[in-house]
N, C-alpha and C positions, 0 to 999 in steps of 0.2 A: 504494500500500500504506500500510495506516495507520504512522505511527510506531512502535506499541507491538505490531506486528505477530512474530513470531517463528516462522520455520517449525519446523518437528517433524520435516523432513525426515531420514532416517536416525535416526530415534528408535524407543522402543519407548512403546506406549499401553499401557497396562496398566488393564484393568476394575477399577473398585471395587464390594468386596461388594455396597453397593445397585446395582446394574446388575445389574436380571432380565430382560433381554432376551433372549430366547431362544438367538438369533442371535449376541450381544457378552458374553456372562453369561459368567466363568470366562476370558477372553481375554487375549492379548498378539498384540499387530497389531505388526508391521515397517511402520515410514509408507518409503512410497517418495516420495511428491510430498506438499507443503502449496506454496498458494501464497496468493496474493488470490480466485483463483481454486476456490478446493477443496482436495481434500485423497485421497489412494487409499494404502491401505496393506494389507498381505499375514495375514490372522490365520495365527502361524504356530505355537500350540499343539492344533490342536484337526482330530483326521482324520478323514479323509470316508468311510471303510470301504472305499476303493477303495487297493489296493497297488499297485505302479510297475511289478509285471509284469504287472498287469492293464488297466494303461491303457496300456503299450509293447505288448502284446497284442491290445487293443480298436485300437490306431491302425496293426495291421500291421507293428510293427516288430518285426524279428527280435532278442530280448532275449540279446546273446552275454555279457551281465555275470555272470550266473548270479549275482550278490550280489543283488540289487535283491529278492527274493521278498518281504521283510516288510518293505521300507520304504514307508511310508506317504504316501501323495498327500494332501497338505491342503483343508481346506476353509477355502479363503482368502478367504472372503467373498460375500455375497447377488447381490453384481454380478456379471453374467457368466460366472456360474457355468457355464457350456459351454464356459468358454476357459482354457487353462492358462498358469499365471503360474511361470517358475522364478526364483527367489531362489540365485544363485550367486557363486563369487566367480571374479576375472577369470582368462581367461586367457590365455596369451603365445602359447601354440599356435594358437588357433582365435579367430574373432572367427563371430558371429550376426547371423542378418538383422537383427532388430530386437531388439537388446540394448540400453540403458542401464545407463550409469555412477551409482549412488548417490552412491558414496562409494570411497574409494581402495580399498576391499578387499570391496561387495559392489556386486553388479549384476542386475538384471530383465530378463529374455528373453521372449518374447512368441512367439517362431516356434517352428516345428515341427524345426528343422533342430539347435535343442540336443536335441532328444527323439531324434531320429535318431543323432545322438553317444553321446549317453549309453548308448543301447543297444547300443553298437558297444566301448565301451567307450574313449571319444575324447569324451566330453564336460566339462565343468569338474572340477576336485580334487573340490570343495562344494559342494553342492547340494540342493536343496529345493525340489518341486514341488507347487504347489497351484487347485486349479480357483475360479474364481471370484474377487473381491478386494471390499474395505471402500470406501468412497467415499462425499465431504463434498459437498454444495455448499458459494458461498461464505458465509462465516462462518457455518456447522452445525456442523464443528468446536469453535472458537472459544467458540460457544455451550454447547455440552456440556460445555469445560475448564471455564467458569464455573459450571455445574450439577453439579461436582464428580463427573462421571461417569467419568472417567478421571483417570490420574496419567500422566507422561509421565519419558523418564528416556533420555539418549544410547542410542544400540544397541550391543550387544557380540556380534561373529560366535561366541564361546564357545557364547554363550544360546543364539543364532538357529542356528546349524548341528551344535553338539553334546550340548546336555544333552538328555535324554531330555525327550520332551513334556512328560509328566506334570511336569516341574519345573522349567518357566520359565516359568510367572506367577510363582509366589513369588521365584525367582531376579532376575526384572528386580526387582521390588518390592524386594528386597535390596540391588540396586545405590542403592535412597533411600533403604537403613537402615528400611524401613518392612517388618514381617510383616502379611501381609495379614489371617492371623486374628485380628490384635487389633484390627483395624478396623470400626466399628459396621455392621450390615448397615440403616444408613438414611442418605440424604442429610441434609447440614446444612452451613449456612452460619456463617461464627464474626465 
């Protein structure tokens, strides 16, 4: 790994106004992995029109939560966009087939078996499901922090698991003091 390397791991990417990509335009990504390697992280602003009883529904599982009706399933990125990514946080009760640890207070599940929970109403406190995920090769990332198409800034589970969608891109951009409207809608280097 180079010296000047620094992962983003458990951070929040945050799009800048010039990023018109269709895909990344308007975003804030939860990074779950940077390494030498790459980089995969979860867009966690932005829904995919599919609700959590419609995809507990679609995969058979009997939805005994009866809360779930209007929570939204994300659309967490171009990759793999057939496979579900939940962003939760731990817990003491239950452990998952293929869960990963982030960070002391969020973790990525990957199996079917937190869906099964959660519909039973035995899955994490927090949580956040979304189809699909963001991914770098190596140094793509790296590249784009330099072509000033993101800003990046620690992660805060307030952001990621409670404020309503519509207000965490501004909100992370607040955690750097930065409002995004006053920011030029063109790249530039100083």
């Amino acid at each position: 790994m180079p010296m000047s390397f620094t992962s983003l791991r458990d951070h929040f990417l945050i799009s800048m106004p010039h990023l018109l990509d269709d895909t990344f335009a308007q975003t804030v990504i939860y990074m779950c992995d940077h390494s030498e390697y790459g980089a995969m992280g979860i867009v966690v602003n932005r829904p995919s029109g599919i609700r959590m009883c419609d995809l507990l529904n679609h995969l058979e599982l009997d939805n005994q939560t009866g809360l779930e009706s209007e929570r939204p399933v994300f659309n967490g990125g171009p990759m793999r966009d057939d496979r579900g990514f939940v962003l939760h946080t731990p817990s003491s009760r239950h452990t998952w087939l293929s869960s990963h640890a982030i960070s002391d207070d969020i973790c990525l599940t990957t199996s079917v078996d937190i869906l099964e929970a959660i519909a039973r109403n035995h899955g994490p406190e927090t949580f956040l499901v979304a189809l699909g995920h963001a991914g770098w090769g190596p140094e793509q990332l790296e590249q784009e922090m330099r072509d000033n198409l993101w800003l990046s800034c620690p992660a805060n589970s307030d952001i990621l698991f409670h404020l309503p969608l519509e207000d965490r891109l501004q909100a992370a951009a607040a955690t750097l003091g930065i409002n995004l409207n006053l920011l030029p809608a063109h790249a530039g280097h100083a």
